[in-house]
Structures are given as C-alpha cells and as structure tokens.
C-alpha positions as CSV (number, residue, x, y, z in Angstrom):
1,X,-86.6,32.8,52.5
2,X,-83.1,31.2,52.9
3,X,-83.7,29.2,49.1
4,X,-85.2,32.7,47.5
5,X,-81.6,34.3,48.7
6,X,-79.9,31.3,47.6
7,X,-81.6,31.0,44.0
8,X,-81.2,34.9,43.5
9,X,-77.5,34.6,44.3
10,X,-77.1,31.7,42.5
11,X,-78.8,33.7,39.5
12,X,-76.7,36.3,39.9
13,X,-73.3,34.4,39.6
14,X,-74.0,33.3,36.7
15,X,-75.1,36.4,35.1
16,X,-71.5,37.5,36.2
17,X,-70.0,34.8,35.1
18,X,-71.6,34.5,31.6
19,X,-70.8,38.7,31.5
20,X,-67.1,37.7,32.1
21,X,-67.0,34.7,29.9
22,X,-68.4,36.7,27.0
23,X,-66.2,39.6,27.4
24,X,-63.1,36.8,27.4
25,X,-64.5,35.4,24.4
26,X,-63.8,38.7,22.4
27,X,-61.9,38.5,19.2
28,X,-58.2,39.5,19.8
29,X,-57.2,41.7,16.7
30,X,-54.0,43.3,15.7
31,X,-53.2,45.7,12.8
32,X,-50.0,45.8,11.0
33,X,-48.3,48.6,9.6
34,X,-50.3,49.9,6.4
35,X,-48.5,49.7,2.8
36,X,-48.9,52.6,0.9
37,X,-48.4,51.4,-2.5
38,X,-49.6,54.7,-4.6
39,X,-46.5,56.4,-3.8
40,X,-44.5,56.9,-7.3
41,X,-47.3,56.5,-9.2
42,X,-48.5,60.0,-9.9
43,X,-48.5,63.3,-9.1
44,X,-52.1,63.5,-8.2
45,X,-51.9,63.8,-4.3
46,X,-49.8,66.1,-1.7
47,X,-45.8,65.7,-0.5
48,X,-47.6,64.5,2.9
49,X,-49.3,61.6,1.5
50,X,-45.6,60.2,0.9
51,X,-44.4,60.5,4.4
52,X,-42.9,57.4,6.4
53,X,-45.2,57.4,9.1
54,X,-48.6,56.9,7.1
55,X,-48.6,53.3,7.2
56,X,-48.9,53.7,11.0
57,X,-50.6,56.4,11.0
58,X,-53.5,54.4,9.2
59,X,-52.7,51.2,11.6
60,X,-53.7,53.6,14.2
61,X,-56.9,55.2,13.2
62,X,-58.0,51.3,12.4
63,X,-57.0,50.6,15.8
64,X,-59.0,52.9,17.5
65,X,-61.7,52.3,15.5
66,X,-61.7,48.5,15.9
67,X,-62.0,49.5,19.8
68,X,-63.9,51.5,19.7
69,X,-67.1,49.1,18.4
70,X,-66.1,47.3,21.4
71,X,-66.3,44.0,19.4
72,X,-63.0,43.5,19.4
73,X,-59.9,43.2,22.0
74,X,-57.1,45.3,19.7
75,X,-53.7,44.5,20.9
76,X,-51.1,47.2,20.2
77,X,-48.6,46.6,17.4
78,X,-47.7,50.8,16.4
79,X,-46.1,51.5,19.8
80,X,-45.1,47.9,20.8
81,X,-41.6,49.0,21.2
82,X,-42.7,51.3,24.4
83,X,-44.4,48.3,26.0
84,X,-41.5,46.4,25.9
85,X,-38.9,49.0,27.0
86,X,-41.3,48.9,30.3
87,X,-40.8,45.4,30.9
88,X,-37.3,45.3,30.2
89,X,-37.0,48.3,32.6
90,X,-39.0,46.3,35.2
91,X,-37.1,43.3,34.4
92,X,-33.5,45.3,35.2
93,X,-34.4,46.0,38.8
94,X,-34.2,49.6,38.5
95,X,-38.2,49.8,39.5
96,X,-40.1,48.8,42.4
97,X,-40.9,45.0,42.2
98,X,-44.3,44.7,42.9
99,X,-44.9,47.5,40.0
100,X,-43.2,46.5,37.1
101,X,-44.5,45.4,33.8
102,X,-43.6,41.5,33.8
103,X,-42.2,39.4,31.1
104,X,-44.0,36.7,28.9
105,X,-48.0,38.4,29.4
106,X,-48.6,40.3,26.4
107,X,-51.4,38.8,24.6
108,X,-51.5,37.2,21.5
109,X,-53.8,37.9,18.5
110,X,-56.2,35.4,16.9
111,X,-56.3,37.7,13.6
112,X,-53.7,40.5,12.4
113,X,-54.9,42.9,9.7
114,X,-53.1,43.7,7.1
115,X,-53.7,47.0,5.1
116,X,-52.3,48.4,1.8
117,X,-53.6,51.8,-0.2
118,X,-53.4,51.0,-3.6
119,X,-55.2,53.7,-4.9
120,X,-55.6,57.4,-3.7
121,X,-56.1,60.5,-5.9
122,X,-56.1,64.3,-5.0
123,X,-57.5,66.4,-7.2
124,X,-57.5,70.6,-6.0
125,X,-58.8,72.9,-8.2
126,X,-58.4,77.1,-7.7
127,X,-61.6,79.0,-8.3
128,X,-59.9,82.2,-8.2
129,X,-60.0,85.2,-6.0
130,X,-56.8,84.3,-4.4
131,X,-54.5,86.9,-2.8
132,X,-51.0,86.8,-1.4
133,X,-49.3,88.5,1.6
134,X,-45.9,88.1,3.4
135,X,-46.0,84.2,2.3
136,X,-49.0,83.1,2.9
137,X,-52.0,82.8,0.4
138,X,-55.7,82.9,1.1
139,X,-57.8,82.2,-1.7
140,X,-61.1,80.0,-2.8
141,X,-60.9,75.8,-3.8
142,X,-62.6,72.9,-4.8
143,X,-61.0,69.5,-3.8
144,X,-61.8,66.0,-4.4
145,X,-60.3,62.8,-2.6
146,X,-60.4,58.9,-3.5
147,X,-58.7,56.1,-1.5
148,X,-58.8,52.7,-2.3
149,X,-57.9,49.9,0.6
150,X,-57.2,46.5,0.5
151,X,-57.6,44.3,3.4
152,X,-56.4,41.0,4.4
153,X,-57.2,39.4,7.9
154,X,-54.9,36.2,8.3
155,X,-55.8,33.7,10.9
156,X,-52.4,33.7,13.1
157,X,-53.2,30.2,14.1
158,X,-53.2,28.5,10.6
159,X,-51.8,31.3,8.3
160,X,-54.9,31.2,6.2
161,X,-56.7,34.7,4.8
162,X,-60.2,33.8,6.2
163,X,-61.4,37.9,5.5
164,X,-60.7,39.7,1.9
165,X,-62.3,43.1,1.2
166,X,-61.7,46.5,-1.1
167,X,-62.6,49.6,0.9
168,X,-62.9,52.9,-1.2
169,X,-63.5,56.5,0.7
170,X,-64.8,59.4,-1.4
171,X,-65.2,63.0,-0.6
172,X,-65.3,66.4,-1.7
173,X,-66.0,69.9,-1.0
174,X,-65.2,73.5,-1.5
175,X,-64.7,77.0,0.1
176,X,-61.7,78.8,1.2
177,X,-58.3,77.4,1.1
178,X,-55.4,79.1,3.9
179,X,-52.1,78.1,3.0
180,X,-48.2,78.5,4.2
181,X,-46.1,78.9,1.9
182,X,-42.9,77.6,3.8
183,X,-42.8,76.2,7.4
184,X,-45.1,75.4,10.1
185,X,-48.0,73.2,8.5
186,X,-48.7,70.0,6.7
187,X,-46.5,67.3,6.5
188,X,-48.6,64.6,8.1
189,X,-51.9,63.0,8.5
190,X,-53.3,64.6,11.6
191,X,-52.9,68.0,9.2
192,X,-55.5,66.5,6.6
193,X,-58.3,65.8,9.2
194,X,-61.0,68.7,8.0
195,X,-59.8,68.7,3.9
196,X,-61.5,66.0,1.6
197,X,-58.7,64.2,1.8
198,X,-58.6,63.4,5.4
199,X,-62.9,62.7,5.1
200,X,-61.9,60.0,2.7
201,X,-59.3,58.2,4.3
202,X,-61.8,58.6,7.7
203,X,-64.5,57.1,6.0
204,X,-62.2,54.2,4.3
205,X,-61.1,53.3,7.8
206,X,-64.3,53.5,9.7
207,X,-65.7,51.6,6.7
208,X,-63.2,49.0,7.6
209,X,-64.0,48.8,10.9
210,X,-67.8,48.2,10.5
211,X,-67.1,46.0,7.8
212,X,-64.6,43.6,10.3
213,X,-67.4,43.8,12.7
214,X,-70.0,42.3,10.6
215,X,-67.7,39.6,9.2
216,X,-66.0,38.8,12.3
217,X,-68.5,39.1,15.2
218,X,-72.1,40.1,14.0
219,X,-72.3,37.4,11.1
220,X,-75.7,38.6,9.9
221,X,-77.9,40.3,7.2
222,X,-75.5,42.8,7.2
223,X,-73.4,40.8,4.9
224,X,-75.6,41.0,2.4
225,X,-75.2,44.8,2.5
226,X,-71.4,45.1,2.1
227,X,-71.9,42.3,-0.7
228,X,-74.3,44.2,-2.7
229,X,-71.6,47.2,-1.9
230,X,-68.5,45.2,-2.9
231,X,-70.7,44.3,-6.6
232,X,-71.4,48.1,-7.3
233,X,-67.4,48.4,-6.8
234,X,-66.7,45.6,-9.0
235,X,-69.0,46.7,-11.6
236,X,-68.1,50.4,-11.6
237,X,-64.8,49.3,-12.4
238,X,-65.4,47.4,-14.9
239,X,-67.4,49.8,-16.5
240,X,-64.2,52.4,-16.4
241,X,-62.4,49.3,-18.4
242,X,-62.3,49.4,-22.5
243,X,-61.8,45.4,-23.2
244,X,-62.1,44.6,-27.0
C-alpha cells in the first residue's frame, strides 16, 4: 500500500513538473511598433488610416492575438512605459515595500516581431438613396478593403531573421452607411472594427498570428498550407505585372 502511494505520488510530481517545465519552455515573443508605409502614397483609404497611433494600434491587436493561442509568452512593448513608471515608483520609497514592482525582472524576448503595412486600399462606392439632415448623412454603400503586411521575426539572440512572411486581408460588403459630418466619430482604429476595412486588417493580423504559430511552435503539415498560400500570392502578383 505504502509503494502504490509512493509510485502514484511519485507519478504525480512529475506530471507537475513536466506541466511546469513545458509551460516555461514557451516562446517569449514581443511586437514592435508597426510601420505604416502606405501613408503618402494615395488617396485610396480614410484620414484615420494616417493617424500616429496605428502602428501600435496594430502591435496590439497582434499582441493579443499571439496570446491568445496560448503558444506564446507575449511580453509587453506598447505600454512598456507604464511598467516602468511602477517600478521606478516602487523603487522611490513612496509605496509599501513588500508591494512594489522591483527593478531588473522584466523578461526578455527570444523573438521580436516586426511589422510594416505596405499596401492597403479603400475603395467606397455610393449606391444612392442618400439623404441629409442637420449634418449628418444616412445613405446606402459598397466598400472594399485590401491590406498587405510584411513580417519579420528576428532572433534577439543572434540578430538573424529566422521568420519572413507577406500577409494580405481582404474584405467587402455593403448596406447602409451612417455618417457625421463633423465631430464625434472616426479618427482611429477601434472606429473601423465592423466596416470592411477593419475585417481586413482583423483577418491580416489573426492570419499573422496562426501563421507564427505554425512556424514557431507547431512545425507541421500546416506549413505546407501557408506555402501553397504564400505561391497563390506570389503568382497573383505576378500575373497583375506587364514584363516585356
């Protein structure tokens, strides 16, 4: 009786053990601001998509996307500045001891990711039947969105780009349009969430994520699938190319 108690402990250890060891072993990822390099290039997308805070705005979204596989241990890099405020607080003396932040624990990342848009297109067309009252229009649209991402994970330990991939996000859709003439709405990202162009910077981003988690962690036949992907993309471009 005393050995079954033993060997079931013993079992049970190292179940614990391997759980803790495996969670440890977790990639450490961080994302760096995204560069939006469309801006200037056209006139084919909003005022918002021109914004200062959309290259962290997109860090984020990868962020929490990146966690949210679980694959990954994302460190924060948008809002570092707040973490270290809290330890330099905690560090002054002005908070309890035993509760502050300390100094020299943040963790390090094995891989940062580095993002930059280089295409995006915005195409709105009116289908009519729009009216106007006291500055604000209500009428019917059809609106299409393309984004076009590429990422670079760099190995922080030798400097090296072990992961290169082009991301593209599609999406359309139609129906009625309610706009604000002046004040009050649009102006950033969060605004864009139901409109086709918010759906194809979602699915750019979440198409990121899966793809880092397949690369990165999984390492299986999924590859094959975001190769045969990645071809299409190099092909349908191509194809869009007139080369004598």
């Amino acid at each position: 009786m005393k050995f079954r108690f033993l060997t079931t402990t013993l079992v049970l250890c190292s179940l614990t053990s391997g759980a803790l060891m495996a969670a440890d072993d977790k990639i450490t990822i961080g994302v760096a601001e995204f560069k939006n390099e469309t801006a200037g290039q056209g006139t084919n997308y909003a005022y918002w998509w021109t914004t200062p805070s959309i290259g962290w705005e997109l860090s984020g979204m990868l962020s929490n996307e990146l966690a949210a596989t679980k694959a990954f241990s994302v460190v924060e890099r948008n809002q570092l500045d707040a973490v270290i405020y809290e330890q330099d607080l905690g560090a002054s003396g002005r908070i309890k001891e035993d509760t502050a932040a300390p100094i020299g624990e943040l963790e390090g990342a094995d891989y940062t990711v580095i993002g930059a848009v280089t295409s995006y297109q915005e195409n709105t067309e009116n289908t009519g039947g729009g009216i106007g009252y006291k500055g604000f229009s209500i009428g019917g649209s059809k609106s299409e969105a393309y984004i076009a991402v590429d990422i670079r994970v760099i190995n922080n330990r030798t400097g090296v780009l072990d992961y290169v991939r082009t991301i593209e996000g599609t999406s359309s859709g139609s129906g009625i349009s309610l706009g604000a003439y002046k004040g009050g709405w649009g102006g950033d990202l969060a605004s864009q969430k139901k409109t086709p162009a918010g759906k194809a910077i979602r699915a750019a981003v979440v198409h990121i994520a899966e793809y880092l988690e397949c690369a990165m962690v999984e390492q299986d036949s999924c590859l094959a699938e975001f190769d045969a992907a990645d071809e299409r993309r190099k092909e349908k471009t191509k194809s869009a190319i007139d080369l004598d």
